[in-house]
LOKE-870480 format. One record per residue (C-alpha): residue number from 1; y, x, z. Coordinates in Angstrom, 3 decimals, padded with zeros to 6 digits. Last residue first. Layout:
residues N
(NUM; (Y; X; Z))
...
***
This chain:
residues 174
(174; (103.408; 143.740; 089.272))
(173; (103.973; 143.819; 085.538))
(172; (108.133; 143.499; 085.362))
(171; (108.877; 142.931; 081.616))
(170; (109.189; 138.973; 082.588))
(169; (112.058; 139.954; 084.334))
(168; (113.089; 137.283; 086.938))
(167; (116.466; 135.985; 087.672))
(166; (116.360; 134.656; 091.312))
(165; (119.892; 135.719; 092.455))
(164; (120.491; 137.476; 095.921))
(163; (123.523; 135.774; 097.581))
(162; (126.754; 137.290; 097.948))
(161; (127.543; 141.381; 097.635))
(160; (130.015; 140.674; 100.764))
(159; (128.161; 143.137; 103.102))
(158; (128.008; 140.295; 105.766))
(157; (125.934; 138.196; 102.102))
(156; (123.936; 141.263; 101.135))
(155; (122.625; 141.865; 104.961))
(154; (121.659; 138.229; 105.307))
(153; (119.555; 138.291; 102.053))
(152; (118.008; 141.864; 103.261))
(151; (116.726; 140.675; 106.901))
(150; (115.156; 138.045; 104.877))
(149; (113.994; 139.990; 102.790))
(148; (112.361; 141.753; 105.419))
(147; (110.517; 138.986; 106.429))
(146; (109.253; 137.626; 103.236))
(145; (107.696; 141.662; 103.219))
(144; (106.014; 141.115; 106.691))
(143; (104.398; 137.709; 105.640))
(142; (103.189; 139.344; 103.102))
(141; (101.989; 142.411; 104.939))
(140; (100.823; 140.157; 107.466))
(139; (098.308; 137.519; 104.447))
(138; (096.948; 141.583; 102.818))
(137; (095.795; 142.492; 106.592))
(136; (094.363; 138.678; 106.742))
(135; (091.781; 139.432; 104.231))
(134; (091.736; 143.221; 105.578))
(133; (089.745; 141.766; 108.229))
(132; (091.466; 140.974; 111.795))
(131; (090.331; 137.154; 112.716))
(130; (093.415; 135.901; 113.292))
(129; (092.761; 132.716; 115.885))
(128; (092.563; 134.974; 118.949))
(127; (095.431; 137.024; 118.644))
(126; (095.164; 140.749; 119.343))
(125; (097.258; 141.471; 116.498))
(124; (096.866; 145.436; 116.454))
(123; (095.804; 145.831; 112.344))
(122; (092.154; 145.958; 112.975))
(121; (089.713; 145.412; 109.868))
(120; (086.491; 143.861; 109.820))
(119; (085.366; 143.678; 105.995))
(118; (086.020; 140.357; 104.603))
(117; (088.405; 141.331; 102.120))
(116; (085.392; 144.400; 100.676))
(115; (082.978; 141.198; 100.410))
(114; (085.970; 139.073; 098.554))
(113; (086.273; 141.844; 095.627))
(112; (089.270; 143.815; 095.134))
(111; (090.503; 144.157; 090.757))
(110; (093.554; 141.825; 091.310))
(109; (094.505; 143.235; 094.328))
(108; (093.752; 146.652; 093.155))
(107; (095.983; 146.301; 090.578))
(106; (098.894; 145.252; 092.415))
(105; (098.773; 148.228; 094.425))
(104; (098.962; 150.619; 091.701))
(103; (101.549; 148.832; 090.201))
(102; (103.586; 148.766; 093.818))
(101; (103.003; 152.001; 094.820))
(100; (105.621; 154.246; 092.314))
(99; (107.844; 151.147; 091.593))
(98; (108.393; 151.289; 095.747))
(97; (108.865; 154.785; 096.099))
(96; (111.015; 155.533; 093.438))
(95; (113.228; 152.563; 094.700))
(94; (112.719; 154.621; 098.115))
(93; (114.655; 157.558; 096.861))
(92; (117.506; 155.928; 094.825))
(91; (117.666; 153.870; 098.581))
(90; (118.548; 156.845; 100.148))
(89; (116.225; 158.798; 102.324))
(88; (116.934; 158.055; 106.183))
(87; (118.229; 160.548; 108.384))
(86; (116.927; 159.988; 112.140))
(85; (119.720; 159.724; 114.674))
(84; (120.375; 155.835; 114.917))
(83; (116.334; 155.545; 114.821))
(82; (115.454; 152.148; 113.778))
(81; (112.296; 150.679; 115.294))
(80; (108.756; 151.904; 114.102))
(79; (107.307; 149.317; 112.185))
(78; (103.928; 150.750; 112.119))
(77; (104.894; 153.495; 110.100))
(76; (108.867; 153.847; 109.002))
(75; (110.600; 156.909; 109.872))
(74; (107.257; 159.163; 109.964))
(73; (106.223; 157.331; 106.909))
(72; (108.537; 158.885; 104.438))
(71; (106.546; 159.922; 102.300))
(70; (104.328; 156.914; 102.124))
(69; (100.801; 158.045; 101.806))
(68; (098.845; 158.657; 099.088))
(67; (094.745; 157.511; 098.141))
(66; (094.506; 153.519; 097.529))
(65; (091.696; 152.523; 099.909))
(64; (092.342; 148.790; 100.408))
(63; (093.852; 149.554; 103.770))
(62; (095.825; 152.887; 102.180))
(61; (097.417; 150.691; 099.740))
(60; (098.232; 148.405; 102.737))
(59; (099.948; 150.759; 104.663))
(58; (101.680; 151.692; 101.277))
(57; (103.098; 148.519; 100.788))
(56; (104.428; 148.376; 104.206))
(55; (105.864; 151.632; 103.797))
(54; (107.923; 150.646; 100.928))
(53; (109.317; 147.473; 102.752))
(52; (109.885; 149.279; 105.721))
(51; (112.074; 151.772; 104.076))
(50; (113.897; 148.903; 102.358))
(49; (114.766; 147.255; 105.697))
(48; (115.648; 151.273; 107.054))
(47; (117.497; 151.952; 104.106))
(46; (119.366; 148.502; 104.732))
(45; (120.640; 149.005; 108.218))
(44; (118.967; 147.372; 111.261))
(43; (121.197; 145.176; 113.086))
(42; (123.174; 145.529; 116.692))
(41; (126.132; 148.501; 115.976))
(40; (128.810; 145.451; 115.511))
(39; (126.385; 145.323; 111.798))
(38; (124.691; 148.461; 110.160))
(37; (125.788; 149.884; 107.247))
(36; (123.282; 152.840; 106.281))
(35; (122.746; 151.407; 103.005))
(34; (126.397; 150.603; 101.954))
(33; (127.429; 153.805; 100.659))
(32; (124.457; 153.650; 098.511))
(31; (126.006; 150.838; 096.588))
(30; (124.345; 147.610; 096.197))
(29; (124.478; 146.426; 093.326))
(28; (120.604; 145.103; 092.360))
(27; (119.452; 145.636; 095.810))
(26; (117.746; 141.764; 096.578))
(25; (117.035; 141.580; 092.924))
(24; (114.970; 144.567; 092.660))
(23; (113.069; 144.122; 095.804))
(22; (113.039; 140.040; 095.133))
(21; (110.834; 141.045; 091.597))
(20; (108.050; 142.765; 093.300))
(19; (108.662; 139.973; 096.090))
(18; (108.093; 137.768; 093.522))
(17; (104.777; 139.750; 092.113))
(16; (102.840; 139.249; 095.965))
(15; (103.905; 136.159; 095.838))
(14; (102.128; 135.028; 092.727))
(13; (099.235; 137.123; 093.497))
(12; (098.660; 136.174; 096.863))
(11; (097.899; 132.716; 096.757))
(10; (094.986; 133.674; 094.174))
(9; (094.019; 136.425; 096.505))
(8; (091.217; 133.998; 097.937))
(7; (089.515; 133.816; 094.368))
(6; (088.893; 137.484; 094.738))
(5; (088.621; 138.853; 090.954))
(4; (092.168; 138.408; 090.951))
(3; (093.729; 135.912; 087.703))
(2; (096.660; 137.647; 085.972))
(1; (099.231; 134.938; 085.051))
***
């Protein structure tokens, strides 16, 4: 395993390449049909889970000072809440997306020092025992991903494509 320069990204890492591997695994089969399927009109559909997903790895790009932007951030930034009107990009589009940011991503994790984590950074908690640095930007957009697949899991198992499987490809760098 790649060791970060950061010694308090060593959590991270790890996670940070299973959910690399959980995006794949999560949508391996799923047909496009099925990505705008939402459930009795009352969940989120899976090209907007997927959407948020790729946007939340570009919101942190962008925090860490990756240049790009997510594409399709005017249906996804800051978590914006499904649209039953907006047309969302199929999920073809947003794999793209994903295996686009993700290796550059990674390797700025591994290559980020602790004095740029520590730098103040507000990302709209307001709670009084986060301190807001981009430290505990990279710990939410973790912890927002684990959510979504979540969300996804459920969605694969009502859409009868059964439980994600944990096979991992060793070929998969990030």
């Amino acid at each position: 395993m790649e060791k970060p320069v950061a010694k308090s990204l060593t959590i991270v890492i790890p996670a940070y390449r299973m959910h690399s591997q959980m995006f794949n695994n999560m949508l391996y089969g799923v047909r496009e049909q099925d990505a705008q399927t939402r459930i009795e009109n009352k969940t989120n559909h899976l090209a907007w889970m997927v959407g948020n997903l790729v946007n939340c790895r570009y919101w942190l790009a962008g925090v860490l000072g990756i240049p790009g932007k997510d594409p399709n951030e005017d249906l996804f930034k800051d978590a914006k809440a499904l649209d039953i009107n907006a047309k969302y990009p199929s999920l073809d589009v947003l794999k793209k997306e994903w295996h686009k940011i993700s290796p550059l991503l990674y390797q700025k994790l591994l290559s980020v020092e602790e004095a740029e984590l520590v730098q103040a950074h507000e990302f709209g908690m307001n709670v009084s025992y986060v301190e807001e640095n981009k430290l505990n930007t990279v710990g939410m957009c973790i912890d927002r991903e684990s959510y979504l697949f979540g969300q996804l899991g459920l969605m694969r198992k009502v859409l009868d494509y059964g439980a994600v499987k944990y096979d991992m490809d060793d070929g998969l760098g990030y």
